[in-house]
C-alpha positions as CSV (number, residue, x, y, z in Angstrom):
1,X,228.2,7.2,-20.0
2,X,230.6,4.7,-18.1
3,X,230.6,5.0,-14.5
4,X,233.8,5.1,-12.6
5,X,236.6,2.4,-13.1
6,X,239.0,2.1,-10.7
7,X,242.3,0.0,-9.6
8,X,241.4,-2.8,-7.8
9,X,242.4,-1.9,-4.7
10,X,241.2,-3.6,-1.5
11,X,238.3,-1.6,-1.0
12,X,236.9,-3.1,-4.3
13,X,237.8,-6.5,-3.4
14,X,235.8,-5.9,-0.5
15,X,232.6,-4.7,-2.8
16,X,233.0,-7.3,-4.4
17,X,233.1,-10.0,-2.4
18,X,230.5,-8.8,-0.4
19,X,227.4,-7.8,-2.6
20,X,226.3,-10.9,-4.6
21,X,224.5,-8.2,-6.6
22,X,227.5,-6.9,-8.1
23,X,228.6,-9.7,-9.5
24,X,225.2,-10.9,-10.6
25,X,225.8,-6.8,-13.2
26,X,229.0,-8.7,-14.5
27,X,227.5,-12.1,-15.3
28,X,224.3,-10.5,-16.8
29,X,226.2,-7.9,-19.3
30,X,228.1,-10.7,-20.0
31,X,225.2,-12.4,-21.2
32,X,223.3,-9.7,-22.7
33,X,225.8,-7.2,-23.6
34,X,225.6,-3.5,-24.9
35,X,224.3,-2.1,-21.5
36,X,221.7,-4.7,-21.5
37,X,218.7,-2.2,-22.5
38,X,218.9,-4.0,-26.4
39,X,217.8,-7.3,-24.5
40,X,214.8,-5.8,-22.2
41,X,212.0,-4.5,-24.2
42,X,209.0,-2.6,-22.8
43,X,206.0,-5.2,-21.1
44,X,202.7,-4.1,-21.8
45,X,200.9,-2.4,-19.2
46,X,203.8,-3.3,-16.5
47,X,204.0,-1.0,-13.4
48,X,206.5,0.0,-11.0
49,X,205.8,1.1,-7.7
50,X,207.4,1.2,-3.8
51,X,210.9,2.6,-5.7
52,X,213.1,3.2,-2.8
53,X,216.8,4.3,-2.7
54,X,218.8,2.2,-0.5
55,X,222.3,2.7,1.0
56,X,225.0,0.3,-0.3
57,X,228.1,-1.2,0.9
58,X,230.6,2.0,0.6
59,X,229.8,5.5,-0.6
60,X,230.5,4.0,-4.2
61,X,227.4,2.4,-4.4
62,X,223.3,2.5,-3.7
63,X,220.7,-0.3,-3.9
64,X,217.1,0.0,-5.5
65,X,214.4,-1.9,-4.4
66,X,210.8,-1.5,-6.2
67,X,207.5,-3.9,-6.9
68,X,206.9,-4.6,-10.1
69,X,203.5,-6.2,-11.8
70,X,205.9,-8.0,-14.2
71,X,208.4,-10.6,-13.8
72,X,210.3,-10.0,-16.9
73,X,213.7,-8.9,-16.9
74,X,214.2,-5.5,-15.5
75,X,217.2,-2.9,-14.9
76,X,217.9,0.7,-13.6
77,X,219.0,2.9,-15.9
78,X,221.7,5.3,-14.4
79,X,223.1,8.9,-15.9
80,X,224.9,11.8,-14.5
81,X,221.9,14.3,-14.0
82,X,224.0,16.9,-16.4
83,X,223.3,14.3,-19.6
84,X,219.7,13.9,-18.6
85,X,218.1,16.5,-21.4
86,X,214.3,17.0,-21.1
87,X,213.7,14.5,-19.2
88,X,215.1,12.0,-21.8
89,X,218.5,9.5,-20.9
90,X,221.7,9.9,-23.4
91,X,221.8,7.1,-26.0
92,X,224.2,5.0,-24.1
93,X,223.1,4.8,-20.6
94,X,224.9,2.5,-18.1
95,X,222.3,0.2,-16.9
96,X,222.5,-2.5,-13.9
97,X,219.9,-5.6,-14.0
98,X,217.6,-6.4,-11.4
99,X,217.0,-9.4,-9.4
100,X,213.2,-10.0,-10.1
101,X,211.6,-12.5,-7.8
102,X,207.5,-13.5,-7.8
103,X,205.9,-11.8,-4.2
104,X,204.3,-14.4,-2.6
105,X,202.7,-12.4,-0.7
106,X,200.8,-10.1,-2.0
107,X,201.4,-10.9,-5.7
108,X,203.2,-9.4,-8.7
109,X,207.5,-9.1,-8.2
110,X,209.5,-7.6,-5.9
111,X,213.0,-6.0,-7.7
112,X,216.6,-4.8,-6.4
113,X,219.7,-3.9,-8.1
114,X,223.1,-2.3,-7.0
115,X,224.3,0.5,-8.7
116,X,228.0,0.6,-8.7
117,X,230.8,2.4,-9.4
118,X,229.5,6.2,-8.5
119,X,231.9,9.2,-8.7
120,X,232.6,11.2,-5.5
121,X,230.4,14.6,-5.6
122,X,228.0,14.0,-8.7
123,X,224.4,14.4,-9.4
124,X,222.6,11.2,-10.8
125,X,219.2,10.1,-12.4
126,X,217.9,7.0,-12.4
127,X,214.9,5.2,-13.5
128,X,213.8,1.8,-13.5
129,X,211.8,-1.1,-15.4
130,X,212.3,-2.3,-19.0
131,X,212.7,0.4,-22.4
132,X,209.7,2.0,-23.2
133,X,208.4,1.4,-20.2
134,X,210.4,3.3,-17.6
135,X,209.6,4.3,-14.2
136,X,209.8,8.5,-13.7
137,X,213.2,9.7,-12.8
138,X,214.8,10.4,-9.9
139,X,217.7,11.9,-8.6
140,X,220.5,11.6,-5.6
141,X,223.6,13.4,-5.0
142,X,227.5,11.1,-4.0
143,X,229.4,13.7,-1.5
144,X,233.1,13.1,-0.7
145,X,233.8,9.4,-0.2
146,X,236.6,10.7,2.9
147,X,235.7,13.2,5.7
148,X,232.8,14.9,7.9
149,X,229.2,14.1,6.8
150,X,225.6,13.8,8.7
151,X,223.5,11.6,9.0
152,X,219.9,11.4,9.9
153,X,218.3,8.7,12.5
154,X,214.1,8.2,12.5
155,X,212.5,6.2,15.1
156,X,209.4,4.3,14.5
157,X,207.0,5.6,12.2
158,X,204.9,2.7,12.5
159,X,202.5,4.0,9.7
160,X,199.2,3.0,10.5
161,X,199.6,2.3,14.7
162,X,197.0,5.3,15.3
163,X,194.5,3.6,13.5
164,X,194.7,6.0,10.3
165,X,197.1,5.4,8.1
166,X,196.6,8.9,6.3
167,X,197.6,10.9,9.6
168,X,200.1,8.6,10.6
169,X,201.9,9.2,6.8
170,X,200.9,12.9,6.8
171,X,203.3,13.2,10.0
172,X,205.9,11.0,8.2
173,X,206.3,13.0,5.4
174,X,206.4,16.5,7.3
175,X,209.2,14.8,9.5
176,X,211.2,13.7,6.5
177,X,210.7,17.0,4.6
178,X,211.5,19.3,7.9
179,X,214.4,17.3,8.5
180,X,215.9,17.3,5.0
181,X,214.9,21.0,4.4
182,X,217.0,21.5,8.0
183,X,219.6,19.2,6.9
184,X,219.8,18.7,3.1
185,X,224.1,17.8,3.2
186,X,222.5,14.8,5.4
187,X,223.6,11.4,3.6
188,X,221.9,8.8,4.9
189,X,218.4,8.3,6.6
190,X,219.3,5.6,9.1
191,X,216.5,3.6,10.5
192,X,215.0,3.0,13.4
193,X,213.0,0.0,12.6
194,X,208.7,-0.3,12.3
195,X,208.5,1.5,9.0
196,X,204.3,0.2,9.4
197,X,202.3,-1.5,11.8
198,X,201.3,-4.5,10.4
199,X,203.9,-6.5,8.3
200,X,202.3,-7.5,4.7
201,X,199.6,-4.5,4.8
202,X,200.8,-3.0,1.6
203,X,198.5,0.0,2.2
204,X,200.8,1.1,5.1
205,X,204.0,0.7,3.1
206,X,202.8,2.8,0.1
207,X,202.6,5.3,3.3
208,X,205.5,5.0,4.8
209,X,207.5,5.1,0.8
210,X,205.6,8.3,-0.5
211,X,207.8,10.7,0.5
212,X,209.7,11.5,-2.8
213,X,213.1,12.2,-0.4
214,X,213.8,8.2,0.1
215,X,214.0,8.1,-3.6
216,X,217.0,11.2,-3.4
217,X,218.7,9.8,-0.4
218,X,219.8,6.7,0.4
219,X,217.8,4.4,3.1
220,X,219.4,2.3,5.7
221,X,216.8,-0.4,7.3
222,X,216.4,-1.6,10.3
223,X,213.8,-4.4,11.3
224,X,211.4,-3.8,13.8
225,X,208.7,-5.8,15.6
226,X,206.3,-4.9,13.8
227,X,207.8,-5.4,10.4
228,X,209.5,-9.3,11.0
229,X,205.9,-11.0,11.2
230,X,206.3,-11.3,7.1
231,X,208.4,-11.1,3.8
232,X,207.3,-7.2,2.9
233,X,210.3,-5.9,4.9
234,X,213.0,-8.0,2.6
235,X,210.8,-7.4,-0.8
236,X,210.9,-3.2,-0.4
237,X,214.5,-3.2,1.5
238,X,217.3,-5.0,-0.2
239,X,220.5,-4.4,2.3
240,X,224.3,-5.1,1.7
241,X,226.2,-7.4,3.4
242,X,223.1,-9.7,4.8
243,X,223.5,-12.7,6.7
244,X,220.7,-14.5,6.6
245,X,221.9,-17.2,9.2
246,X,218.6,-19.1,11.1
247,X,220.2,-17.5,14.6
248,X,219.3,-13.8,12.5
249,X,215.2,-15.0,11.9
250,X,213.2,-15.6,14.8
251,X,211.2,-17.9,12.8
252,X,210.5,-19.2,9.5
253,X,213.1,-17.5,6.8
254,X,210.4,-18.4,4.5
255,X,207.5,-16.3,5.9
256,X,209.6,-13.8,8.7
257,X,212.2,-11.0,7.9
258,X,215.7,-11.2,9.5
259,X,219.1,-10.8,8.8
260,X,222.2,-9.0,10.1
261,X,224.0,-6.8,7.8
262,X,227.1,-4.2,7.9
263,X,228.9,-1.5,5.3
264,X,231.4,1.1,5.7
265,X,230.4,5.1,4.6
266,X,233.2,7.9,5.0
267,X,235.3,5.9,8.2
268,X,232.2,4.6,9.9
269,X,231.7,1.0,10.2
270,X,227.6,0.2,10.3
271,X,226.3,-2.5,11.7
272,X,222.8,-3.4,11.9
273,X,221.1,-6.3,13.9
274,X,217.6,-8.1,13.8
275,X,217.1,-7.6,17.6
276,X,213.3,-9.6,17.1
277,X,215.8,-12.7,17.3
278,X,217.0,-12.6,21.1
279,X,216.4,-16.3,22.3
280,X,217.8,-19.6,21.9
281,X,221.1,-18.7,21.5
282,X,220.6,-15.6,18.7
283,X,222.1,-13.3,21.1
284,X,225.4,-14.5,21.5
285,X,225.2,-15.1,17.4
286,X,224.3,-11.5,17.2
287,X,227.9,-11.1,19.1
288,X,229.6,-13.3,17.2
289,X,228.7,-11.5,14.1
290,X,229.5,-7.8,15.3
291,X,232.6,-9.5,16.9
292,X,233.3,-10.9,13.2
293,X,232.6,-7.8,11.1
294,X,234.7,-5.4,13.2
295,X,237.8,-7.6,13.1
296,X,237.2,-8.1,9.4
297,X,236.7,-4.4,9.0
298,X,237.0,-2.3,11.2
299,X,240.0,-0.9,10.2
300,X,238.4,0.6,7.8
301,X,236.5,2.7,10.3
302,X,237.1,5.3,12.5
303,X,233.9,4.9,14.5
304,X,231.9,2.0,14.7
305,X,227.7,2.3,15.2
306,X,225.4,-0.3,15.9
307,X,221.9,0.2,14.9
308,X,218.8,-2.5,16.1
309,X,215.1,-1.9,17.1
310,X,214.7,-2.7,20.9
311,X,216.4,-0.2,23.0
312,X,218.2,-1.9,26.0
313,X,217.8,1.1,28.0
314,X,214.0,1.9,27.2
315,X,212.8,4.9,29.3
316,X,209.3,4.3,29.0
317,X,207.1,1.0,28.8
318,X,209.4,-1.7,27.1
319,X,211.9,-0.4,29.9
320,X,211.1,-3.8,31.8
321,X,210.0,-5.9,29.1
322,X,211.8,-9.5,29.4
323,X,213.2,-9.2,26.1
324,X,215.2,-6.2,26.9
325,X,216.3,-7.6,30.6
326,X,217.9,-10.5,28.6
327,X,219.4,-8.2,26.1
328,X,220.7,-5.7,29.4
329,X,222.3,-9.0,30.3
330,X,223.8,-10.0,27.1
331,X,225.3,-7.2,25.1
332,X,226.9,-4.2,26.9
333,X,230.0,-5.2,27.7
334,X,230.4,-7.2,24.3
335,X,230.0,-3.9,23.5
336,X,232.2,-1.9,25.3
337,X,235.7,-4.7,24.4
338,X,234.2,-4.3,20.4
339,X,234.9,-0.4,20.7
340,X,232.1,0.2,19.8
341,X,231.2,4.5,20.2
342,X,227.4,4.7,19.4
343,X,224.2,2.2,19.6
344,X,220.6,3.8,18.1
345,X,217.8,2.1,19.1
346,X,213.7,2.6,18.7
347,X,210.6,0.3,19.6
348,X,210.2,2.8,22.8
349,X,208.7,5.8,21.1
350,X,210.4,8.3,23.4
351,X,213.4,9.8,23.5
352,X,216.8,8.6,25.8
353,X,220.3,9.2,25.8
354,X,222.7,7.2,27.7
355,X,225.6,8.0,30.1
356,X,228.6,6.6,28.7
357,X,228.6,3.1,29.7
358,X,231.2,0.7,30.7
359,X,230.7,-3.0,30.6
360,X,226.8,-2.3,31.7
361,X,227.6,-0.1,34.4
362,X,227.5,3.8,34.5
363,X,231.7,4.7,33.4
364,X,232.3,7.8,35.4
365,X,229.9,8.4,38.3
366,X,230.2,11.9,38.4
367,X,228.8,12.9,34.8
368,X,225.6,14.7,35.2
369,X,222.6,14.4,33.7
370,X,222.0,16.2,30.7
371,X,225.9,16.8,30.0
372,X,226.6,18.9,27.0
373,X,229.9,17.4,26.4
374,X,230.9,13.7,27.5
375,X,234.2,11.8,26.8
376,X,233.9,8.1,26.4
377,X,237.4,6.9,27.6
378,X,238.3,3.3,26.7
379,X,235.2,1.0,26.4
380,X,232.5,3.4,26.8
381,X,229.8,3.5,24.6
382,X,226.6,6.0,24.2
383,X,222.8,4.7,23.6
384,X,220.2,6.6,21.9
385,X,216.7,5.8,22.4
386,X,214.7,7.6,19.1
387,X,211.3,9.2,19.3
388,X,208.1,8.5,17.1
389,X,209.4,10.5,13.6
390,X,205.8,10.4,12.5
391,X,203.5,11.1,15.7
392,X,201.4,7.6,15.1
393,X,202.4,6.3,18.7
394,X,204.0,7.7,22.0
395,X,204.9,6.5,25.1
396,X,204.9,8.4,28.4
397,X,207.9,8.0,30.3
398,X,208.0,5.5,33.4
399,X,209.3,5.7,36.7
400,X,212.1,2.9,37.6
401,X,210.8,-0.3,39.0
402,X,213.0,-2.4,40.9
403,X,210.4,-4.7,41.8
404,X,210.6,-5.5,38.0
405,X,214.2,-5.4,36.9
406,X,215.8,-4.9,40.2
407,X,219.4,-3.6,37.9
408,X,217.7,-1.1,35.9
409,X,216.9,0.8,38.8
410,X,216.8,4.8,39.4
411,X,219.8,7.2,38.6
412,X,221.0,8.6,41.8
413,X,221.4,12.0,40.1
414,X,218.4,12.1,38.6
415,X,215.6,9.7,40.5
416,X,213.0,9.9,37.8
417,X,214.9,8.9,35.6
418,X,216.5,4.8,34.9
419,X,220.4,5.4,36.5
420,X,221.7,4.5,32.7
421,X,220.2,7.4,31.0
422,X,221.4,11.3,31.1
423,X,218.3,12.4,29.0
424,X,214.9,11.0,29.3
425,X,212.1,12.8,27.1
426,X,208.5,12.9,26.0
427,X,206.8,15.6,24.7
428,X,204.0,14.0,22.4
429,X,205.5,16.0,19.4
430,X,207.8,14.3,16.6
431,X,211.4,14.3,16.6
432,X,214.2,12.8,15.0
433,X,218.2,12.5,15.7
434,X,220.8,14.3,14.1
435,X,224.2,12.8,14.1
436,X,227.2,14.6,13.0
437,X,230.5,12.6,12.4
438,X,233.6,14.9,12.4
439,X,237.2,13.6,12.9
440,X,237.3,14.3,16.8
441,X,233.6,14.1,17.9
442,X,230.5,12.8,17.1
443,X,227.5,15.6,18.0
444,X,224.3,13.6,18.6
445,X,221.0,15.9,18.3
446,X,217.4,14.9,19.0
447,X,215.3,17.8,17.2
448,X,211.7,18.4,17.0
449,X,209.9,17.9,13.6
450,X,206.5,19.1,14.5
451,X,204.4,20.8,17.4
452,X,201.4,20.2,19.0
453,X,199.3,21.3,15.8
454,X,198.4,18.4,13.0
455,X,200.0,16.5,11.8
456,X,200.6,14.6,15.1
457,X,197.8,11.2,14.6
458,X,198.1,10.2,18.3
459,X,197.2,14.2,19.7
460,X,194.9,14.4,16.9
461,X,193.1,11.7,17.3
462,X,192.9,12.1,21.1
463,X,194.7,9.5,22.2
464,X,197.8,11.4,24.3
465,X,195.8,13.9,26.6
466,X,198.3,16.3,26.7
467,X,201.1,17.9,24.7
468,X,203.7,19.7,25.4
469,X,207.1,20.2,27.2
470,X,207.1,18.8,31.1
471,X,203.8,16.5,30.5
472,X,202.1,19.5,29.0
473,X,202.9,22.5,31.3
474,X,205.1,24.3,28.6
475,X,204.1,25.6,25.4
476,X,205.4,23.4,22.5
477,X,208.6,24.5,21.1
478,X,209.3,25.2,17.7
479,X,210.0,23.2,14.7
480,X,214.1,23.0,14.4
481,X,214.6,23.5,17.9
482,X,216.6,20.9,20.1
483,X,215.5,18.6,22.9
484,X,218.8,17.5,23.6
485,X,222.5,17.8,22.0
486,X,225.5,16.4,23.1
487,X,229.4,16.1,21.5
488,X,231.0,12.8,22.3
489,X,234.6,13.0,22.6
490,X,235.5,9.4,21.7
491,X,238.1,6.8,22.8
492,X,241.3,7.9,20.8
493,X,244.7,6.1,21.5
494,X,245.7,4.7,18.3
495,X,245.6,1.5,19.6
496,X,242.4,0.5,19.8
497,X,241.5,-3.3,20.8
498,X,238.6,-3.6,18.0
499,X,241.0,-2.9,15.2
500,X,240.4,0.2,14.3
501,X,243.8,1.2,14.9
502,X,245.6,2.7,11.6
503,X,247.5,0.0,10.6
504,X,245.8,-0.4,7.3
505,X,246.6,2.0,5.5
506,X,243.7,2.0,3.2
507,X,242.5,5.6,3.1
508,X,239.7,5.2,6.1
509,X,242.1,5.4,8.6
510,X,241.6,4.6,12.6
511,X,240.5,6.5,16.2
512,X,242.6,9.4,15.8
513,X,242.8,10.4,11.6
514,X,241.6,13.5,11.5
515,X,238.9,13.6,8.7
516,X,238.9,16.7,6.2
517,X,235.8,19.4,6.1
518,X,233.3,18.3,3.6
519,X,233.5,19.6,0.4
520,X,230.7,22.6,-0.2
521,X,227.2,21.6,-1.3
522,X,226.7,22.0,-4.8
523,X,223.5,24.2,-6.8
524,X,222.0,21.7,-7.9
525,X,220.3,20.9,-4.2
526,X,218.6,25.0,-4.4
């Protein structure tokens, strides 16, 4: 089997030069030849575990990230799911080697490699480690690399915050499985950042990774708080694109997470930021690099979405933490003159949606709370505040406190509520956000994954005293059904300031293409 080869158009120039890994498949079959599986032979006794599929830098490609107990050469195997007979992998199976580097931390090796050159609409298996000694086999499904696609966004599962990590992973796995079951043409799990609650506790990430659906679709990571105290973060999430820059730490590189990264999937130009990094100047690096990637690329995209951990507009109890005042200060209207159409945030464990905003202020003064349909008009941008996805840890809702933050004061529409947010919500059930990207809107969904009932650690447990729609007054509501949903009619002149303009001609095109339906799901999902 030979994945696809392709002219070397600009989009591959762009793989690439930006994933290291790529290259490093080149220079190793170079070396070992024949699909490299003649030159890696089975280790006795080796074991793989924490496989995870993560998302790579175009629709073309995925990253896999695992632990290993050996540090001998390693690959994954890769095969169109159709030539995958009995379980068993034809004779001459494209294989991609692994980067295998000692864990310092908790011992053994830590392993990625980028699998490359995938064709549009096909089912793969993959498995990895050394012949004779494979990993089981998994699959994932490529869609159409042009046109309308989901995408799922999780916020904080923070396996192991309710004191027991079993509860806290039972919720997380009914959240991914409801959502997927929901939403299986969904094609990629963005993150919300705090995957676990304490860095390096490897018991907590074997949590947080059993669900068997981040092996089938593709992972995007964020960084949270909670995960930057140590190097487990970068040993079970390899990302494209990284910048690894001091301003992106905010610490030691050699014991701390960090790092910015970006890609591009189907005309939308991701860009993810460790937000732990605020101070001494990290901010305005943050800028520089968005400011950076979007020239670079994004005409390549027809939306671009920002994705970090602290929400600027928190609606509950980070909503006047010092951090996030600074960040108020520092990044909105960056923002707004980058073009950019959607931020998703976490760390607040409740659910918020934005107004559009302008340059840090409210753009139209007459949109009403809870608006069903907004229209962003030049500059404006929408922020989405995501929920716990597994029920370890909630946060009631605060009241706005100008004595605190004397700018994030109360909406005028809506006095409960902080004036930048249409939506505030807490219902001490799990959620997560549904995004849909079509060609003249993006439709932004917060949906509930459970109820009142287990799993839900923090009700369970008794630590939330009540449960329930309006602070417990209302039955739950079902599983499926929506808190919120709103279409955002983006900024559309052709012309846009961030480059997003069509000028490029490069198949992505700019505000304004029209993207084609998705093509229909194939069996093979049923």
């Amino acid at each position: 089997m030979k994945l696809e080869n392709r002219a070397q158009g600009p989009g591959v120039v762009r793989r690439r030069l930006a994933l290291g890994a790529t290259a490093a498949v080149m220079g190793v079959s170079a070396v070992l030849g024949g699909g490299l599986t003649a030159a890696v032979h089975a280790t006795a006794g080796a074991t793989t575990t924490g496989i995870i599929l993560g998302v790579g830098a175009d629709e073309s490609q995925r990253v896999v990230s695992w632990y290993s107990s050996a540090g001998t050469a390693q690959v994954v195997q890769v095969a169109p799911t159709k030539q995958v007979r009995h379980g068993e992998f034809p004779k001459h199976t494209t294989t991609f080697p692994a980067t295998v580097t000692a864990n310092v931390v908790n011992g053994g090796y830590n392993a990625h490699a980028t699998i490359d050159g995938l064709k549009k609409n096909t089912a793969y298996s993959y498995r990895v480690g050394t012949e004779g000694n494979w990993s089981p086999a998994y699959s994932f499904k490529t869609r159409d690399f042009k046109g309308d696609f989901d995408f799922l966004f999780f916020g904080d599962p923070q396996i192991g915050s309710s004191g027991d990590t079993a509860k806290d992973g039972a919720g997380w796995a009914d959240t991914v499985n409801v959502a997927l079951a929901a939403n299986p043409r969904s094609e990629l799990l963005v993150s919300g950042g705090d995957q676990v609650e304490s860095a390096n506790t490897e018991t907590q990430w074997d949590a947080f990774l059993a669900p068997d659906k981040l092996r089938q679709y593709p992972w995007a990571a964020t960084i949270g708080n909670h995960d930057v105290g140590g190097k487990a973060y970068e040993q079970h999430f390899w990302t494209p694109n990284t910048d690894r820059s001091a301003p992106y730490y905010n610490g030691d590189a050699a014991t701390r997470s960090g790092g910015d990264y970006w890609y591009v999937y189907k005309g939308v130009l991701f860009i993810d930021l460790n937000s732990n990094a605020y101070a001494a100047g990290s901010d305005a690096a943050h800028i520089s690099y968005v400011s950076k990637v979007v020239k670079e690329h994004g005409g390549e995209a027809k939306y671009t979405v920002l994705v970090y951990h602290h929400s600027i507009y928190s609606p509950a109890s980070h909503a006047n933490d010092a951090d996030n005042q600074l960040r108020r200060q520092d990044f909105p209207t960056a923002f707004s003159n980058l073009g950019v159409d959607l931020v998703l945030q976490g760390h607040d464990h409740s659910y918020s949606r934005s107004y559009v905003i302008k340059n840090g202020q409210k753009a139209n003064k007459a949109e009403q709370p809870g608006a069903a349909e907004v229209a962003q008009g030049p500059g404006g941008v929408i922020y989405v505040t995501a929920n716990s996805a597994s029920g370890s840890k909630y946060y009631d809702l605060t009241a706005p406190n100008t004595t605190k933050d004397p700018n994030y004061g109360p909406d005028p529409l809506n006095p409960k509520s902080h004036w930048a947010n249409s939506v505030e919500n807490q219902e001490h059930v799990r959620t997560y956000v549904k995004v849909q990207v079509r060609g003249d809107r993006l439709v932004v969904e917060n949906l509930r994954s459970g109820t009142c009932a287990a799993p839900n650690a923090a009700v369970e447990l008794g630590q939330e005293s009540w449960c329930g729609p309006n602070s417990g007054a209302g039955p739950a509501q079902p599983v499926g059904s929506a808190v919120d949903k709103v279409v955002i009619r983006p900024y559309s002149d052709d012309h846009h300031d961030n480059g997003h303009g069509d000028d490029h001609g490069n198949g992505h095109g700019g505000k304004g293409e029209d993207h084609k339906p998705a093509a229909t799901e194939a069996a093979w999902l049923k």
